[in-house]
DSSP file (Angstrom, degrees, kcal/mol; ACC not computed):
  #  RESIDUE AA STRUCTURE BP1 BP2  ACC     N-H-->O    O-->H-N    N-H-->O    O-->H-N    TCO  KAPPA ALPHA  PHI   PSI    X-CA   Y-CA   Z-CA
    1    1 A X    >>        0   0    0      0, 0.0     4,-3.0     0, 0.0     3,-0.8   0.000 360.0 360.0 360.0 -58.6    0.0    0.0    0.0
    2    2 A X  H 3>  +     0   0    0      1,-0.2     4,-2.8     2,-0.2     5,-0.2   0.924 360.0  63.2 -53.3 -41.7    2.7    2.5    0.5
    3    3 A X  H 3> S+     0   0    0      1,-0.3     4,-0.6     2,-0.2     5,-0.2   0.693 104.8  47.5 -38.9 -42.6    4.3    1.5   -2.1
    4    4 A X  H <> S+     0   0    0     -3,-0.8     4,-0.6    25,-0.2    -1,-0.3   0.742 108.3  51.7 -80.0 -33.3    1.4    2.5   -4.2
    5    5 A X  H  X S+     0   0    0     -4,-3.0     4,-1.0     1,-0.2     5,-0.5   0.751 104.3  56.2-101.8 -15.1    0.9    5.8   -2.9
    6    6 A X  H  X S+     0   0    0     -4,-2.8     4,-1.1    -5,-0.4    -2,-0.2   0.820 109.0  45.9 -85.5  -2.3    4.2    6.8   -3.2
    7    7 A X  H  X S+     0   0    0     -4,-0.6     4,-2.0    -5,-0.2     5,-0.5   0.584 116.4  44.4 -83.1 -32.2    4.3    6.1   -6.9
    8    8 A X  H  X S+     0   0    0     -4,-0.6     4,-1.5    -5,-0.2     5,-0.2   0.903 113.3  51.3 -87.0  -8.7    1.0    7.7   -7.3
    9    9 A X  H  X S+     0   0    0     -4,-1.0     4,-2.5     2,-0.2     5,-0.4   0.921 118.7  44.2 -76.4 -73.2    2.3   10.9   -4.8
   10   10 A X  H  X>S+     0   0    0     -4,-1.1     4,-4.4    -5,-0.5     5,-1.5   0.932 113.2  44.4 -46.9 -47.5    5.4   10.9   -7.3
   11   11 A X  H  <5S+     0   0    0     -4,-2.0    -1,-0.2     1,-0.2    -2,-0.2   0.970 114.1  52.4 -81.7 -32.2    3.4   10.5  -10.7
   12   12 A X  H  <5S+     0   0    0     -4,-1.5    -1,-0.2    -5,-0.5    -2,-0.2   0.996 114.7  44.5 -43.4 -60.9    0.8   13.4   -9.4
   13   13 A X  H  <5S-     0   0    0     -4,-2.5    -2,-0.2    -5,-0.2    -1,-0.2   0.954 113.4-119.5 -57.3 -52.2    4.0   15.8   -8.6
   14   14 A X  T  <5 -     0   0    0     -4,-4.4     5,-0.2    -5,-0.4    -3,-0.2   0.638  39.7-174.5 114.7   4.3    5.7   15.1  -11.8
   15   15 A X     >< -     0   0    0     -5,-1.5     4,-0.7     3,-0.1     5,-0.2  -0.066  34.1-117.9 -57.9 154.5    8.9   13.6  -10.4
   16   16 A X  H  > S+     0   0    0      1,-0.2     4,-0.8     2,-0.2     3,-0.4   0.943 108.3  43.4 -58.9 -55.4   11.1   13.0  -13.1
   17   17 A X  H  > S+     0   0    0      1,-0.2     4,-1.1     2,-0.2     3,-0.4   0.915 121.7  39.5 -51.4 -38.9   11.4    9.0  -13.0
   18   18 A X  H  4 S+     0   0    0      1,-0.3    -1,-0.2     2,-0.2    -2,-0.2   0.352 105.8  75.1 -99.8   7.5    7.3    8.3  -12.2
   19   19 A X  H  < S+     0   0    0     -4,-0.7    -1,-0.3    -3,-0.4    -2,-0.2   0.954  97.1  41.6 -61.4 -50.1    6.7   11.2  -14.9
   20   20 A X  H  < S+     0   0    0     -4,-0.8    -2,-0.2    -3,-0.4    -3,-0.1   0.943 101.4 100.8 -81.7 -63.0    7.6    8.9  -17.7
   21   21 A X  S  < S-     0   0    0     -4,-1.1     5,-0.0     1,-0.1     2,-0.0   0.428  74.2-115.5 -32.4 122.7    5.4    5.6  -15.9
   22   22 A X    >>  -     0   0    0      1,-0.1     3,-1.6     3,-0.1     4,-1.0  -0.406  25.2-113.7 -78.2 164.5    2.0    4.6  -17.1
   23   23 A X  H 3> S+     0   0    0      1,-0.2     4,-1.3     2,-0.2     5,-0.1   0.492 113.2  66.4 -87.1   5.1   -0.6    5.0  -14.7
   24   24 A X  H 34 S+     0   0    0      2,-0.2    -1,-0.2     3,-0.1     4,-0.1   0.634 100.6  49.3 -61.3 -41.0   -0.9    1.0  -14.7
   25   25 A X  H X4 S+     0   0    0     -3,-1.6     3,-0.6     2,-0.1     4,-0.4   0.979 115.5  54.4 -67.9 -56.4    2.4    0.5  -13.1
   26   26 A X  H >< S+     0   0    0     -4,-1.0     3,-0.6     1,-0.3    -2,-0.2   0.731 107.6  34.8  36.8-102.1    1.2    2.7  -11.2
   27   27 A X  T >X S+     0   0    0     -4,-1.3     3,-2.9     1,-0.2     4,-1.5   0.502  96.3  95.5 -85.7 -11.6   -1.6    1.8  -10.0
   28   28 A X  H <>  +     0   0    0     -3,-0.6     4,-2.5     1,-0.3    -1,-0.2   0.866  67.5  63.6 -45.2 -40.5   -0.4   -1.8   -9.9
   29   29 A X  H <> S+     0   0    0     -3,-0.6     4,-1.0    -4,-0.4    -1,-0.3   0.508 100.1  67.2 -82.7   9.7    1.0   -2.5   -6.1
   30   30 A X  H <> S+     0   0    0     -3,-2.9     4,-3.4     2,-0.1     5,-0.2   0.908 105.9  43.1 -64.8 -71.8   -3.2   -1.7   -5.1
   31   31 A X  H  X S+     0   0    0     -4,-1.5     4,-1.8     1,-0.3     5,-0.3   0.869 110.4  47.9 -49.2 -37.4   -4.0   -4.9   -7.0
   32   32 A X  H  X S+     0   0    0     -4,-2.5     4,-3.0     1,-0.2    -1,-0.3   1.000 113.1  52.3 -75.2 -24.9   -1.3   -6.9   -5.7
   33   33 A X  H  X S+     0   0    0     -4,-1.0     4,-0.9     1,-0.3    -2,-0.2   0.959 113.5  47.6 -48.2 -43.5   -2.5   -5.6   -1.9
   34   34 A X  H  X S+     0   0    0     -4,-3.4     4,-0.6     1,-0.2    -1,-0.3   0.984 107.2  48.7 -62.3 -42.6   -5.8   -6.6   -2.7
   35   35 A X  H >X S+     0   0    0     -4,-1.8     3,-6.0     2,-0.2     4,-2.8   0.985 114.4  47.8 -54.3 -62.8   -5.0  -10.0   -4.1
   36   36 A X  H >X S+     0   0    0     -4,-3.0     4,-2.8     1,-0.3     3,-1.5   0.935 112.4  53.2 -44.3 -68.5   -2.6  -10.9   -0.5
   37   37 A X  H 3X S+     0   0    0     -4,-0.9     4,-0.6     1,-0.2    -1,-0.3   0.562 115.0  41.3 -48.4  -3.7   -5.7   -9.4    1.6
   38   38 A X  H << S+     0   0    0     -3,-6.0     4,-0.3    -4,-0.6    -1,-0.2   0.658 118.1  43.1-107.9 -17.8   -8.0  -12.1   -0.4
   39   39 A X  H <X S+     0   0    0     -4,-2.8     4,-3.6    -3,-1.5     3,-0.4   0.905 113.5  55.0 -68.6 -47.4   -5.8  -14.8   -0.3
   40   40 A X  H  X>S+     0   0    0     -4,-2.8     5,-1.6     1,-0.3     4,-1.3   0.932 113.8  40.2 -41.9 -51.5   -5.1  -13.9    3.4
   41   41 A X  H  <5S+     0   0    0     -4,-0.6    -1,-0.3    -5,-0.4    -2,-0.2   0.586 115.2  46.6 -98.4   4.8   -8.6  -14.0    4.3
   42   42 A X  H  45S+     0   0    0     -3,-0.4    -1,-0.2    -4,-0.3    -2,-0.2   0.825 113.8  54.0 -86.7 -38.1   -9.8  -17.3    2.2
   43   43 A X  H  <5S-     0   0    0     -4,-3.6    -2,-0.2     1,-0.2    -3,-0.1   0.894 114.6-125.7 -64.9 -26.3   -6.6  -19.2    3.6
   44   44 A X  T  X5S+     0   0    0     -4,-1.3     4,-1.0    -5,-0.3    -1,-0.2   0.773  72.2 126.8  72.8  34.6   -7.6  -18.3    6.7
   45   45 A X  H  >< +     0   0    0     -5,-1.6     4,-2.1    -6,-0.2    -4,-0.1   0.930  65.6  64.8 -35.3 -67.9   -4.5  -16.6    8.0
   46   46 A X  H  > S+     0   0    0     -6,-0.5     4,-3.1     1,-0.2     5,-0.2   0.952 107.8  39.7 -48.6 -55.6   -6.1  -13.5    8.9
   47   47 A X  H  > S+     0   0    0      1,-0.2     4,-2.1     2,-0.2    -1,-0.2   0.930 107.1  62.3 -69.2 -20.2   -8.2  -15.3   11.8
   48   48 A X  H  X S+     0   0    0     -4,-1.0     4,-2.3     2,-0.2    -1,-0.2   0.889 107.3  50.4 -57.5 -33.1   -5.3  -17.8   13.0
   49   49 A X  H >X S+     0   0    0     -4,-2.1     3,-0.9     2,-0.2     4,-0.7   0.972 110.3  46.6 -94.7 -56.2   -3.5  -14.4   13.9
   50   50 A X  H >X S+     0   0    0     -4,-3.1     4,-3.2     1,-0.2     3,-2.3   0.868 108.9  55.6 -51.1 -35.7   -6.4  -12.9   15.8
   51   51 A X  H 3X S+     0   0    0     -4,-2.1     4,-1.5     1,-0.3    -1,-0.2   0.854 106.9  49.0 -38.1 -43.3   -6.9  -15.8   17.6
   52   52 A X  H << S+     0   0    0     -4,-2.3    -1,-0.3    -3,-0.9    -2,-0.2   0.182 114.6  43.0-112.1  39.5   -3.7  -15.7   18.6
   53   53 A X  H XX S+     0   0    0     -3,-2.3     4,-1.0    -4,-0.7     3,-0.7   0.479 106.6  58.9 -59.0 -39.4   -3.8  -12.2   19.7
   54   54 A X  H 3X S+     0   0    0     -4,-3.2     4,-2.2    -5,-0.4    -2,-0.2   0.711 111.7  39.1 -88.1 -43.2   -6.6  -12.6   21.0
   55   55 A X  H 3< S+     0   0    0     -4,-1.5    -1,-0.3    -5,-0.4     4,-0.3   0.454 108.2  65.8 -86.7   4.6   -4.9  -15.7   23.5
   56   56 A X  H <> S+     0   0    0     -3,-0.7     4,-1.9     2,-0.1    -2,-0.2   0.594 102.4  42.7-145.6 -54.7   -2.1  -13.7   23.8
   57   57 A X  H  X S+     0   0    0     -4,-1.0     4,-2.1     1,-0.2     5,-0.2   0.973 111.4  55.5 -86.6 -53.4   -4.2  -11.0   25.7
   58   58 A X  H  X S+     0   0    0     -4,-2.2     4,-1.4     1,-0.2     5,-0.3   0.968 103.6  53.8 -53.4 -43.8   -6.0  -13.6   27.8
   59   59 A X  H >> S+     0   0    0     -4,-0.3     4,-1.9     1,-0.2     3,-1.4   0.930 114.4  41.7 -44.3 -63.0   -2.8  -15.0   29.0
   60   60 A X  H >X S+     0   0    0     -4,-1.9     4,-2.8     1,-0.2     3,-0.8   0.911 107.6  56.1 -19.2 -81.2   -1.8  -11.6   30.1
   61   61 A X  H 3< S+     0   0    0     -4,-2.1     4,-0.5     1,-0.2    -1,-0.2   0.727 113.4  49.7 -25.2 -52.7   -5.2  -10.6   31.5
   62   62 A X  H <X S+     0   0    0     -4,-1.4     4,-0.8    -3,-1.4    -1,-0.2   0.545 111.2  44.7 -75.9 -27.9   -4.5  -14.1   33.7
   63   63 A X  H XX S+     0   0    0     -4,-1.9     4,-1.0    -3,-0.8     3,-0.8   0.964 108.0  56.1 -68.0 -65.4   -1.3  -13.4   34.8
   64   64 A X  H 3X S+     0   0    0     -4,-2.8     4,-1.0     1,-0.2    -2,-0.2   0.573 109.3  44.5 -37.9 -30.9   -2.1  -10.0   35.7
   65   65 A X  H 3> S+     0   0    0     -4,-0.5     4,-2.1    -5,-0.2     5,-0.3   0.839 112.7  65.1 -84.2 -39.7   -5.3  -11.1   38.3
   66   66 A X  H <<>S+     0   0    0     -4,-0.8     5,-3.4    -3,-0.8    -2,-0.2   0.812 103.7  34.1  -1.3 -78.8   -2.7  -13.5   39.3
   67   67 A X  H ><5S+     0   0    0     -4,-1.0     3,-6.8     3,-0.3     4,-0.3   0.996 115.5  57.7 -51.3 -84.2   -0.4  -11.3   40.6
   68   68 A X  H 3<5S+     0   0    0     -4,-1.0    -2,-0.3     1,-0.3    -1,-0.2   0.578 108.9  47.4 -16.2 -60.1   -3.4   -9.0   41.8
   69   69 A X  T 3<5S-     0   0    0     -4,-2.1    -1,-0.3     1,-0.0    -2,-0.2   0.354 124.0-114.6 -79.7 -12.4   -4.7  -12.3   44.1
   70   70 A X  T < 5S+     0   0    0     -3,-6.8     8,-0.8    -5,-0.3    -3,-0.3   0.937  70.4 143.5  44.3  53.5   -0.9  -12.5   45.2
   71   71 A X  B   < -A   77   0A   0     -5,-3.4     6,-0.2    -4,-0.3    -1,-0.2  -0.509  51.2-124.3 -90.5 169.5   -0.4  -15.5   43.6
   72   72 A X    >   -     0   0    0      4,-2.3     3,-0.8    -2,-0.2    -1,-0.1  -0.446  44.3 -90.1 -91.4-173.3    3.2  -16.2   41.8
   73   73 A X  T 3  S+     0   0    0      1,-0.2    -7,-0.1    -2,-0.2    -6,-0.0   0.644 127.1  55.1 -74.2 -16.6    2.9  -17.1   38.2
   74   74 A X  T 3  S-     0   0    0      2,-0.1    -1,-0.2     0, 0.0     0, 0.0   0.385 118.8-106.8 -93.3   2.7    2.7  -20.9   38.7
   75   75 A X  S <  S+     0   0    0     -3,-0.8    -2,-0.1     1,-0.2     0, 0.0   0.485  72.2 141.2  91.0 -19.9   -0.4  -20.3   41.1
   76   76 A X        -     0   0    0      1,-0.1    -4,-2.3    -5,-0.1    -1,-0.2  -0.139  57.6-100.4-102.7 165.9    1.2  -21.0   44.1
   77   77 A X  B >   -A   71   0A   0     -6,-0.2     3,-2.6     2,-0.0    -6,-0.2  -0.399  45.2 -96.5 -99.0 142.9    0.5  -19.0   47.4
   78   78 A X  T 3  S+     0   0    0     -8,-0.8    -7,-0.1     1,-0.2    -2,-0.1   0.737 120.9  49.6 -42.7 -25.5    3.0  -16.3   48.4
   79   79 A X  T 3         0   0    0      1,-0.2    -1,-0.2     0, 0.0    -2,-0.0  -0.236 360.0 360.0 -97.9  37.7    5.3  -18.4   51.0
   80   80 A X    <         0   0    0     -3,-2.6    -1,-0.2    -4,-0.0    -2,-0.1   0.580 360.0 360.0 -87.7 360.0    5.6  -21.5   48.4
């Protein structure tokens, strides 16, 4: 995506190189974004990584009441 809007930033301005470039090169690194984001989300990437964001924060969340309860991290009572 950046990649695409600095080529289209450049060929708006007139920069010398991205003057000459048709607006199909261009416009080109849109399409490939789009393609990864449709592949991403039929392979089912995209949800394996929220999930495991998404477990990533509970863990946290569980440590953190943990602590809070004065537990250690293994569970165990403060004089274990």
């Amino acid at each position: 995506m950046l990649l695409g809007v600095g080529l289209c930033l450049g060929k708006g301005l007139g920069w010398s190189m991205l003057h000459a470039l048709a607006w199909p090169w261009v416009l080109a690194p849109f399409g490939v974004a789009a393609l990864l984001w449709t592949w991403s989300d039929r392979s089912g990437r995209t949800a394996r990584q929220a999930m495991a964001r998404e477990a990533a924060r509970r863990q946290v969340r569980k440590q953190q009441q943990r602590e809070a309860l004065g537990l250690g991290p293994r569970g165990r009572g403060p004089g274990a």
